[in-house]
VMD Tcl script that draws the C-alpha trace (Angstrom):
set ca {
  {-8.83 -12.98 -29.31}
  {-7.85 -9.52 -30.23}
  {-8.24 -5.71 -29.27}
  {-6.67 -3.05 -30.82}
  {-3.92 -1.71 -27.76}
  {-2.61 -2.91 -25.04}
  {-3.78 -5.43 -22.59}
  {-3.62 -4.39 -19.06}
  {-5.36 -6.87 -16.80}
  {-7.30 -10.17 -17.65}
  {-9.39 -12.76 -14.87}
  {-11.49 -15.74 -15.67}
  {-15.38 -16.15 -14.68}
  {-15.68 -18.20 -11.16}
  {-17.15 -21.10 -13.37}
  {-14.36 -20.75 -16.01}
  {-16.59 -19.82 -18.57}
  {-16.17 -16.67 -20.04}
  {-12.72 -14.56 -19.96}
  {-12.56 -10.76 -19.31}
  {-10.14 -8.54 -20.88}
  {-9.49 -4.44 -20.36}
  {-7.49 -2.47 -22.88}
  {-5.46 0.69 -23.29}
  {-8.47 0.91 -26.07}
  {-10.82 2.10 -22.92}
  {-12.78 -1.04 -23.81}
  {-13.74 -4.15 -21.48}
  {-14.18 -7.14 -23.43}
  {-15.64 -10.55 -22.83}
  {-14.72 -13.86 -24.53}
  {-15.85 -17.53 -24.32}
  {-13.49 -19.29 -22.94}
  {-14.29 -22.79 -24.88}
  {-13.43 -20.99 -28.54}
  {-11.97 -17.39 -27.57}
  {-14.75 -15.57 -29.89}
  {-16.68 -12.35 -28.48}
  {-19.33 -12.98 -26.31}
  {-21.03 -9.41 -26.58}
  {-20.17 -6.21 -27.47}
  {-16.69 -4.46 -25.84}
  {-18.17 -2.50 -22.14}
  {-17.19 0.73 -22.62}
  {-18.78 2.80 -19.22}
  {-15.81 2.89 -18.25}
  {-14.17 5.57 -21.07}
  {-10.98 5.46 -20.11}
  {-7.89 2.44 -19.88}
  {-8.50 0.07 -17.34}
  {-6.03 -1.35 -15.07}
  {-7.37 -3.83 -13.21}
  {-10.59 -6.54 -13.66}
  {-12.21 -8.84 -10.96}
  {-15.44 -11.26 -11.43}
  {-17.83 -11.39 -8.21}
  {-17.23 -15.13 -6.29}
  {-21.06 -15.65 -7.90}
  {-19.85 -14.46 -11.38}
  {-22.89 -12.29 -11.07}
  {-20.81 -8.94 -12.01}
  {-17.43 -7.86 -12.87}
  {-15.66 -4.76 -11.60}
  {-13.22 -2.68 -13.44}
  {-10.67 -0.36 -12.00}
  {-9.36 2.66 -14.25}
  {-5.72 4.47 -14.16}
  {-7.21 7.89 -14.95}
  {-10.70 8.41 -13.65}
  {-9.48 7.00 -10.41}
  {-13.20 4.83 -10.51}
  {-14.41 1.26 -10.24}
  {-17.21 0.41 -12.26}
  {-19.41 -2.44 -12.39}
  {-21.35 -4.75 -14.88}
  {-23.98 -7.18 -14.49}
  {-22.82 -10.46 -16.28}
  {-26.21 -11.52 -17.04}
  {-27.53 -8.68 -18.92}
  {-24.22 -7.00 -19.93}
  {-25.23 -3.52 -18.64}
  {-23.04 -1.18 -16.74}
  {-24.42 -1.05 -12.72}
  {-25.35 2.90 -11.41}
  {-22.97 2.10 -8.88}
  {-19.67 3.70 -9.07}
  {-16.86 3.98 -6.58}
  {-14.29 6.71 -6.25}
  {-11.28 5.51 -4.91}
  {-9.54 8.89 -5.68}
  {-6.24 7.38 -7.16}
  {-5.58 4.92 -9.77}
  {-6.97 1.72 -9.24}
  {-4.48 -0.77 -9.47}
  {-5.77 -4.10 -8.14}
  {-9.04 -5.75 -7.49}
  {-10.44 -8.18 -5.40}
  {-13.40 -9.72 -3.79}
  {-14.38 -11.31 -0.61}
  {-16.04 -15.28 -1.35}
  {-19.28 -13.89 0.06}
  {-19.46 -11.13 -1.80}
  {-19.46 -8.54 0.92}
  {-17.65 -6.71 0.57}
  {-14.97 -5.64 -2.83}
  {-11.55 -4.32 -1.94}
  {-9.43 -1.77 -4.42}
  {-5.23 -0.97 -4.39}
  {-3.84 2.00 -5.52}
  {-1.31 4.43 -3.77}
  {-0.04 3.15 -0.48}
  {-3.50 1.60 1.06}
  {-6.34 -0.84 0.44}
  {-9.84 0.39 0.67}
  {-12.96 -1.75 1.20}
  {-16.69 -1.13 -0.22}
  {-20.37 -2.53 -0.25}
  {-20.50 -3.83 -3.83}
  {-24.56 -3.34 -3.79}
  {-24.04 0.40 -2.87}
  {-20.69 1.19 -3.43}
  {-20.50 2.67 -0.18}
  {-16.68 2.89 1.80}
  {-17.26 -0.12 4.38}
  {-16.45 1.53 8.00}
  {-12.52 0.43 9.43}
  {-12.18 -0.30 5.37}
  {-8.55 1.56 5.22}
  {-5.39 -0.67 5.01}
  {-2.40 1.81 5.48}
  {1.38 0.78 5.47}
  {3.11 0.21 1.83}
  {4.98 2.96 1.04}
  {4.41 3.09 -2.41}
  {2.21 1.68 -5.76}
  {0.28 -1.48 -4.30}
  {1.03 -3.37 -7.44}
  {-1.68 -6.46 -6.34}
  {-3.69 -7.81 -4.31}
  {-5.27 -11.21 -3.19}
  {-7.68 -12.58 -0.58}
  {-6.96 -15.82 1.19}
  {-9.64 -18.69 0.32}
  {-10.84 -18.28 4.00}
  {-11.34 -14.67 2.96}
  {-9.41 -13.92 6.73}
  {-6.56 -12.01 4.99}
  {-5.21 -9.95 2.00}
  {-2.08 -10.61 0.96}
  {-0.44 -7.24 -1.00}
  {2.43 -6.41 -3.02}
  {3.65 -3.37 -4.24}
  {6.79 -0.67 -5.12}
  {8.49 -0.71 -1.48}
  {9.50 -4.33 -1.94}
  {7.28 -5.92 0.49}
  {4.34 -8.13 0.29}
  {1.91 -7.68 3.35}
  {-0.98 -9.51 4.94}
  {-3.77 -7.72 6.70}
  {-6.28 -9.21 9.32}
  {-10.11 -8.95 7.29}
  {-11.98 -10.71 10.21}
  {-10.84 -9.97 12.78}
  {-11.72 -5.87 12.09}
  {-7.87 -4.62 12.83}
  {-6.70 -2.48 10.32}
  {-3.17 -3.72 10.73}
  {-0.55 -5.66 8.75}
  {-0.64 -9.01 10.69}
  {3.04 -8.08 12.35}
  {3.19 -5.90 14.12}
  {0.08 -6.44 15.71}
  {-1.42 -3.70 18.62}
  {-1.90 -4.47 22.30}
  {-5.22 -4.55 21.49}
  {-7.97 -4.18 18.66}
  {-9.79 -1.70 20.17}
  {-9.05 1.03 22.20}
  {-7.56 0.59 25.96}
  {-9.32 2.24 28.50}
  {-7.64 0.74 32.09}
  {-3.98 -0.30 32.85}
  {-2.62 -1.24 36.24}
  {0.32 -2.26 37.03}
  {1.38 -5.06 39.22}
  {2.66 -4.09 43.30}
  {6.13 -6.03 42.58}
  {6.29 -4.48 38.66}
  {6.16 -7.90 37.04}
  {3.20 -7.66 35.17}
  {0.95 -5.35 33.65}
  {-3.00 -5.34 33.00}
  {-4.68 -3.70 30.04}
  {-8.65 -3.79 29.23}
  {-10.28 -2.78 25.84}
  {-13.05 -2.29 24.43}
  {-12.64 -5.21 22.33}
  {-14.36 -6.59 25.72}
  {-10.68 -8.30 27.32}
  {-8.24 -8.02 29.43}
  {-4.54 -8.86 28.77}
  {-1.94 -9.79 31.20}
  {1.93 -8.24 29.47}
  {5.68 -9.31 31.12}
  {6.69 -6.12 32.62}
  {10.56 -7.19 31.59}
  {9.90 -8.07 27.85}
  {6.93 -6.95 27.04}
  {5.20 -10.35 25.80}
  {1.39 -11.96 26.80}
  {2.11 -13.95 29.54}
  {-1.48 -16.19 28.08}
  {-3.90 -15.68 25.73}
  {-6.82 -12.71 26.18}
  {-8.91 -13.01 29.32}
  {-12.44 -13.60 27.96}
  {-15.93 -13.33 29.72}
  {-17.13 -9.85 29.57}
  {-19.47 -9.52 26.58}
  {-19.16 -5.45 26.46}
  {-16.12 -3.00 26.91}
  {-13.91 -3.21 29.73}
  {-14.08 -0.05 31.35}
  {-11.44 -1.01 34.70}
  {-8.85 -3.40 35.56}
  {-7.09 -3.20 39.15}
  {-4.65 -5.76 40.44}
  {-4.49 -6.91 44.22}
  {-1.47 -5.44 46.38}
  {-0.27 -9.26 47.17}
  {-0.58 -9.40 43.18}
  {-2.94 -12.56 42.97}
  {-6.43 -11.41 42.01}
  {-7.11 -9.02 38.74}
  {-10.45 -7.77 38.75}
  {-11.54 -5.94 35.91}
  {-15.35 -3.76 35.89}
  {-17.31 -3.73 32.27}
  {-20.65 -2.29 30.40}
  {-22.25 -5.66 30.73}
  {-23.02 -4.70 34.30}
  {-20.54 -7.18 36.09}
  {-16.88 -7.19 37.83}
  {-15.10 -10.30 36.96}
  {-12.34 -11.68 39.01}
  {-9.02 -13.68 37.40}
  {-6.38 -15.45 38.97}
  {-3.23 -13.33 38.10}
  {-0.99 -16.21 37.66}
  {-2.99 -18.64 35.72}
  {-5.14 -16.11 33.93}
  {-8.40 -17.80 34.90}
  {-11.81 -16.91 36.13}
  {-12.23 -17.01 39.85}
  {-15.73 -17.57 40.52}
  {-18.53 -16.19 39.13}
  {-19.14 -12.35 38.03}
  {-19.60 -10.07 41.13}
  {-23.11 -8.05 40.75}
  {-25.19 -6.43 43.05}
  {-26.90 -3.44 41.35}
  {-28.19 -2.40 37.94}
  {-25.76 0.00 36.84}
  {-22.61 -0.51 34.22}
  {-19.40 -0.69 36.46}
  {-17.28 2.01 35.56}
  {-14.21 1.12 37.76}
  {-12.86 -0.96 40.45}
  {-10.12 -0.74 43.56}
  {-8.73 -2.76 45.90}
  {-7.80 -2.08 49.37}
  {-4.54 -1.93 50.40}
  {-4.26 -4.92 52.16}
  {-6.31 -6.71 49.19}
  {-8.67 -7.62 51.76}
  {-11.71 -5.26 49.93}
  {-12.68 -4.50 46.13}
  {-14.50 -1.75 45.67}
  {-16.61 -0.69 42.43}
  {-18.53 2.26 40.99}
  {-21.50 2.05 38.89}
  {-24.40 3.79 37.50}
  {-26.75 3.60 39.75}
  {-24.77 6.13 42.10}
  {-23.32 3.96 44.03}
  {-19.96 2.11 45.46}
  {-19.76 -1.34 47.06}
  {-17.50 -2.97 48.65}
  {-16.98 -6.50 47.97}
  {-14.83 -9.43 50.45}
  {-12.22 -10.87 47.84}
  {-11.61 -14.15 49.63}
  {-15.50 -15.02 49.80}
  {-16.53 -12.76 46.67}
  {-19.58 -11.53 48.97}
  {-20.59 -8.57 49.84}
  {-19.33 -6.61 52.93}
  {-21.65 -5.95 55.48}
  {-21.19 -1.85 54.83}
  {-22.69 -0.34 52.35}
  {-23.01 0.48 49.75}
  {-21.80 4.15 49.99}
  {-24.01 6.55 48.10}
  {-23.00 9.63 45.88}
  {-25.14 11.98 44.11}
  {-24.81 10.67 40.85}
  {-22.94 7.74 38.57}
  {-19.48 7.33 40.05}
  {-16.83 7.22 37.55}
  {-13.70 6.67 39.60}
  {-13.04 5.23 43.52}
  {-9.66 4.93 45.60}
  {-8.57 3.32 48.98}
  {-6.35 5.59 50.90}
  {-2.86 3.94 51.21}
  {-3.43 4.03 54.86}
  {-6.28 1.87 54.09}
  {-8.71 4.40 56.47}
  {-10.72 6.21 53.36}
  {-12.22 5.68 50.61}
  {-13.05 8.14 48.30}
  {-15.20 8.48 44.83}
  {-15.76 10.81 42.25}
  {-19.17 11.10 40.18}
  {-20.79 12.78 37.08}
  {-21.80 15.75 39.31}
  {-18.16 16.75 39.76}
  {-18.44 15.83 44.15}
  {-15.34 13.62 45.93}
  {-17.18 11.76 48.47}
  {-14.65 10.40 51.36}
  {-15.85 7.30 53.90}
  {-14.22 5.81 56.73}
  {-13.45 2.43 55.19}
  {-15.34 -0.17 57.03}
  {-18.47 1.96 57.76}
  {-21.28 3.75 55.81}
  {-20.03 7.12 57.73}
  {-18.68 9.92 55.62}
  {-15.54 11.05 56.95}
  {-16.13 14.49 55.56}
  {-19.10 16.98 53.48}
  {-18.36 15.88 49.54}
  {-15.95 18.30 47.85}
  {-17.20 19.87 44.09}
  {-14.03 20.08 42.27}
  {-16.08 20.66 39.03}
  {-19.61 20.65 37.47}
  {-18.92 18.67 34.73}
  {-17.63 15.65 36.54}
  {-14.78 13.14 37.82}
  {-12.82 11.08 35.70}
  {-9.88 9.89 38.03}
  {-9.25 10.19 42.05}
  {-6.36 9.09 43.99}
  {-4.22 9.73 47.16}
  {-0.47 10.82 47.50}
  {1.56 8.07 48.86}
  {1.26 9.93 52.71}
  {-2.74 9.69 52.10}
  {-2.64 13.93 53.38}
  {-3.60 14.88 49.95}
  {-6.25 13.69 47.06}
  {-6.12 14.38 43.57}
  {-9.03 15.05 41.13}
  {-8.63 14.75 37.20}
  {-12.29 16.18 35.35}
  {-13.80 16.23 32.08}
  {-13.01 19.44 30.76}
  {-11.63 20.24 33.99}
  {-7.93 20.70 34.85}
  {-6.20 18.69 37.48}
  {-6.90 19.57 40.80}
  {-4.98 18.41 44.40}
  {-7.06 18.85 47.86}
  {-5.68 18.70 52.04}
  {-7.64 15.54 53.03}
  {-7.80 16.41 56.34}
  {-9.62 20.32 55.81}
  {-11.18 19.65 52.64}
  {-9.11 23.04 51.05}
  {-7.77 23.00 47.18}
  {-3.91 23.10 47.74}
  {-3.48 24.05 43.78}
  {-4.59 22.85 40.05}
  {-2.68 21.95 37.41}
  {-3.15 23.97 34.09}
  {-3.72 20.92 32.60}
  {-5.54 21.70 28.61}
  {-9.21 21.01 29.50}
  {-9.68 18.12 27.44}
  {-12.96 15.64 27.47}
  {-11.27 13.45 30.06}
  {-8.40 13.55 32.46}
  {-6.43 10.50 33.62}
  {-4.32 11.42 36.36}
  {-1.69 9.51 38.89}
  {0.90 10.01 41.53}
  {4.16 8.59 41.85}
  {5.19 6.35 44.54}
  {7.33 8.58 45.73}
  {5.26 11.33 46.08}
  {7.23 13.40 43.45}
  {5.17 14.09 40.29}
  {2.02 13.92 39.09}
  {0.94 12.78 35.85}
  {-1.90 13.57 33.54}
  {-3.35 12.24 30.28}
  {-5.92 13.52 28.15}
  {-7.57 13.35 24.60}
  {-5.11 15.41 23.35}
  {-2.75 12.57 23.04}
  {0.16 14.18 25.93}
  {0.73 13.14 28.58}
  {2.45 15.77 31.46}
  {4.82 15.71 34.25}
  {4.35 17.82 37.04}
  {5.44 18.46 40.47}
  {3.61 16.76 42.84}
  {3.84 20.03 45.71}
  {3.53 22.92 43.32}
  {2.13 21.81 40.18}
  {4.80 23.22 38.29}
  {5.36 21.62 34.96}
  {8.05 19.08 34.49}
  {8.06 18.04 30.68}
  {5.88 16.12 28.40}
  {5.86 12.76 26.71}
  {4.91 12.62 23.40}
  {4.25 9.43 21.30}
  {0.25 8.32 22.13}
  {-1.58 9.19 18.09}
  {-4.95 9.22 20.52}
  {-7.07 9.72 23.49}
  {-5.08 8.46 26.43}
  {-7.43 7.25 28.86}
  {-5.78 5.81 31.44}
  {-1.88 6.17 32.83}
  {-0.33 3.95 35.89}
  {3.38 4.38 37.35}
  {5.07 1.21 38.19}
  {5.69 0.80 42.00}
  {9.27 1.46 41.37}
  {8.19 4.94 40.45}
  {10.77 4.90 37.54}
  {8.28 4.54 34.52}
  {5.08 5.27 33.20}
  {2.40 2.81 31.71}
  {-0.22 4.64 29.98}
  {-3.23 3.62 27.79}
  {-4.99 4.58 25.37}
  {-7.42 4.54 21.92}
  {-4.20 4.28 19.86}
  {-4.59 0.52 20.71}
  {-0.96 0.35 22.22}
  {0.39 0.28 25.49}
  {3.55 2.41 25.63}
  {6.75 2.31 29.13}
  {7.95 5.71 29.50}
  {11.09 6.20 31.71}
  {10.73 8.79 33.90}
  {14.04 10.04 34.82}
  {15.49 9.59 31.09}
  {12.27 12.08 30.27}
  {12.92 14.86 33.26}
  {16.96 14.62 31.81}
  {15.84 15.16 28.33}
  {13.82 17.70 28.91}
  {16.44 19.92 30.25}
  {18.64 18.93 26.99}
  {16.13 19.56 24.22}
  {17.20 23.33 23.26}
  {21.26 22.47 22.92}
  {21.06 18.63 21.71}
  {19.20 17.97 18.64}
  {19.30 14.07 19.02}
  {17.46 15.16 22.60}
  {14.89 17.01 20.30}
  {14.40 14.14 17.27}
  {13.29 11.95 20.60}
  {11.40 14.10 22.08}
  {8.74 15.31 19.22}
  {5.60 13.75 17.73}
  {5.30 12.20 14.07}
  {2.84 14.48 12.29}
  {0.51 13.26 9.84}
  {2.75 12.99 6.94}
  {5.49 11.03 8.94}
  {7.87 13.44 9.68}
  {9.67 14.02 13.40}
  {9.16 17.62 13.56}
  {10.87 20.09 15.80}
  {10.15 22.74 18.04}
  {10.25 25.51 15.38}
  {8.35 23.28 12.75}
  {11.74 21.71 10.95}
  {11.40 18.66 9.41}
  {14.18 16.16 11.44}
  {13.34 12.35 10.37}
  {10.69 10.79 7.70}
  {8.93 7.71 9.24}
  {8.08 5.28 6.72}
  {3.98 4.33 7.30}
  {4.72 0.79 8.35}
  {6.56 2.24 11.55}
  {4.92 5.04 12.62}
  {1.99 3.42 14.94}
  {5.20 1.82 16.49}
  {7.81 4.08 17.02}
  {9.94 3.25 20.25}
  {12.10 7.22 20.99}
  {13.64 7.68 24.15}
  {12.50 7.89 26.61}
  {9.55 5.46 25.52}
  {11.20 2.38 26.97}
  {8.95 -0.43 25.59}
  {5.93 -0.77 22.82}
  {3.76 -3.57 24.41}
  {1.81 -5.32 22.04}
  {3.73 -4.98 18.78}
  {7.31 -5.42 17.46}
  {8.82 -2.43 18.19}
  {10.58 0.34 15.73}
  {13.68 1.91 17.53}
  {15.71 5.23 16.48}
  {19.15 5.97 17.69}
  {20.79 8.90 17.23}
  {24.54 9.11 18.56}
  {27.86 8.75 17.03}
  {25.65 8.60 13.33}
  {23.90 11.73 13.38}
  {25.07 15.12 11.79}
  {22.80 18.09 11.63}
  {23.51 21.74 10.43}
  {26.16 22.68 8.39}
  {27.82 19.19 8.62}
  {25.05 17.28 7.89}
  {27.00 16.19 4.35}
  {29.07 14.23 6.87}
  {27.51 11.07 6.66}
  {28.92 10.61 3.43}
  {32.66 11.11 4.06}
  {34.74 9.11 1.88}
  {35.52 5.67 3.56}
  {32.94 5.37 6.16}
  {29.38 3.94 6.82}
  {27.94 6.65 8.88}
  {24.25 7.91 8.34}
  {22.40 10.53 9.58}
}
mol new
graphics top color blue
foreach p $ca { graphics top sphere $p radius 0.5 }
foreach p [lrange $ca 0 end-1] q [lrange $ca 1 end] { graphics top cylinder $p $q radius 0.2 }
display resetview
């Protein structure tokens, strides 16, 4: 066997048969195997060096990756001719490999994996693997064909989830693998409750962080609410399949069957203060109330609203209950009856997205889509104030125990402090790389739990971010925690400076004060004290004789 340059990248025929070879000579060749002589003429589609070869798990084609034209090309083995299809990976191809079913062919090159439909060469959807830092040298699917195993310039070898659709190196994995739309948190602070739209619902220590079992599984379509009972023994979590599902919150288990009643998709759940009632809120306009010791119906209801209701709230005092629909109306009953305690209020025309009371039950707050954040006097039915909140496509909104703040979440990834009397901003959290969709203070009142489509459930301590706030403009450490990683992975300041390069593998799990905790994923943490120089003496961290670094 001979060419006339350099070989770059050999692999043998499933059935052993035939051996490919690619060449600085811009030539594919093919040899048999039993007496290394030429089986056909060199390939040469490709017109340029090849860096990488790969036989289909049939042998039916082979795939070649080039250096230069950035391209993956394809032949058909029987007939020797060069396939129409070709894929543009847009940087040199370093490293192929295919799935045992043929399904679907992956390609390496600079930093991430890509995945595409051999037949087409179409990008398969979810298809990018991001976190080397550098040249993916090779690549290799497990026998299985559940993972990829990688290995490139930054050191590292990687594996990365195929089946199970999460984009992720295997550690650190997310809270969830789809986005989280509900989290509560439990009345003592022990626990926390998350549900996805990967259809479950996941039970995290409050202390450390960890699943206390394995994913709650029943609902066959996303989980849309989760609420946990005041005496902290029930979960009961509302989903698009149409049902509300109850689980024992110590054990993790179903309790009873699914709670229906109407036709609608349950959009969210409550309990009662005393945990004696759950209520829900569906499409077909309506909320009922449901006994949580006998999982049956209560004999009022169900309350009726103009149209689908997307959110629903007891009154602490347990004497209301309130709902906001589509049509942008709070409606307000005397719990226990079918009587409204008051004409609805229209905070908006676009519609509710979250309702709740202050911890006195005087006042009721309304979060909209593409409406700011507006707080209302129970008792007259008059809009105290609204927060400037940007006018995102949805709102999640929450008070504090204490009656102190209010907080608000939106698509635009921040989530914002404000004071609970005047509306007057506070100080925002950055961190959240998507929609956050839901947000929950512990009873404490000293952090923050929100949720969101970033897949990861973040603990924000609230006093730590009212403090740092105040110490951004004079303290640069106070500013590296407080500021966003932009798309490149760079901490960037106030006026645009570049402060801190995250490398790729940490950025979907950076842990900066006044984040507290990364649920669902080992967590990446910065500090900043006696280390960091900035300015003028930022050559510091090199003095002669010591181990500081900026």
């Amino acid at each position: 066997m001979a060419t006339r340059d350099k070989i770059r990248a050999i692999a043998f025929s499933p059935n052993g048969q035939v051996l490919a070879s690619a060449s600085d000579d811009e030539t594919v060749r093919i040899w048999k195997s039993s007496t290394g002589e030429e089986d056909c003429a060199p390939l040469h589609d490709l017109q340029n060096s090849v860096r990488s070869l790969c036989f289909s798990s049939d042998g039916e084609y082979l795939a070649a990756g080039s250096g230069t034209t950035f391209q993956v090309r394809l032949w058909n083995m029987r007939t020797r001719e060069s396939s129409s299809v070709v894929i543009k990976q847009g940087c040199s191809v370093t490293s192929l490999a295919v799935l045992s079913n043929g399904s679907s062919l992956f390609s390496a090159g600079r930093e991430r994996i890509r995945s595409w439909e051999p037949q087409t060469g179409r990008e398969l959807p979810g298809s990018l693997f991001i976190g080397h830092s550098g040249w993916i040298n090779s690549i290799a699917i497990s026998p299985d064909g559940h993972f990829i195993a990688s290995g490139g310039d930054d050191c590292t070898v990687r594996i990365w989830d195929v089946v199970g659709g999460v984009n992720e190196v295997v550690q650190p994995q997310p809270a969830h693998s789809s986005g989280v739309n509900s989290v509560a948190v439990s009345s003592a602070g022990t626990f926390i409750v998350s549900g996805s739209d990967d259809h479950s619902i996941r039970v995290w220590d409050a202390l450390t962080g960890d699943a206390k079992f394995p994913p709650l599984s029943g609902h066959s379509k996303s989980v849309r609410s989760v609420a946990i009972s005041p005496d902290g023994c029930v979960i009961a979590s509302a989903s698009e399949d149409d049902t509300v599902r109850l689980w024992d919150a110590q054990t993790g288990d179903p309790v009873g069957k699914p709670l229906q009643g109407d036709d609608g998709r349950k959009n969210t759940v409550a309990f009662s203060p005393d945990s004696r009632w759950l209520a829900s809120g569906s499409d077909d306009n309506t909320v009922r109330v449901w006994d949580v010791a006998t999982r049956q119906i209560a004999s009022f209801g169900p309350l009726q609203c103009e149209h689908s209701v997307a959110a629903v709230s007891f009154s602490p005092d347990n004497r209301l209950i309130a709902a906001g629909d589509y049509g942008g109306f709070i409606c307000l009953w005397l719990c226990g009856s079918n009587e409204p305690a008051r004409a609805p209020l229209q905070a908006n025309y676009n519609g509710i997205s979250s309702i709740g009371f202050s911890p006195d039950a005087r006042r009721i707050f309304s979060g909209g889509f593409r409406d700011n954040v507006r707080v209302w006097d129970v008792e007259n039915g008059h809009q105290l104030f609204e927060v400037e909140h940007r006018m995102g496509l949805f709102c999640a909104v929450a008070y504090s125990p204490d009656g102190q703040y209010i907080v608000s979440a939106s698509d635009d990834e921040i989530i914002r402090l404000w004071e609970a009397n005047t509306g007057a901003a506070v100080t925002t959290l950055l961190g959240h790389t998507d929609w956050v969709r839901s947000v929950a203070f512990t009873p404490d009142g000293q952090s923050l739990v929100p949720g969101g489509e970033d897949c990861i459930i973040r603990v924000w301590d609230v006093e730590a971010a009212v403090l740092l706030a105040s110490q951004i403009e004079h303290n640069p450490t106070a500013s590296l925690r407080s500021t966003p990683v932009d798309a490149d992975g760079w901490l960037v300041g106030s006026s645009g400076e570049l402060l801190l390069w995250i490398p790729p593998e940490y950025r979907s799990h950076i842990q900066i004060q006044p984040c507290s905790m990364i649920i669902g994923s080992h967590r990446v943490v910065l500090t900043a004290e006696e280390g960091l120089h900035w300015g003028e003496r930022w050559t510091a961290c090199w003095r002669s004789g010591t181990n500081s670094s900026a």
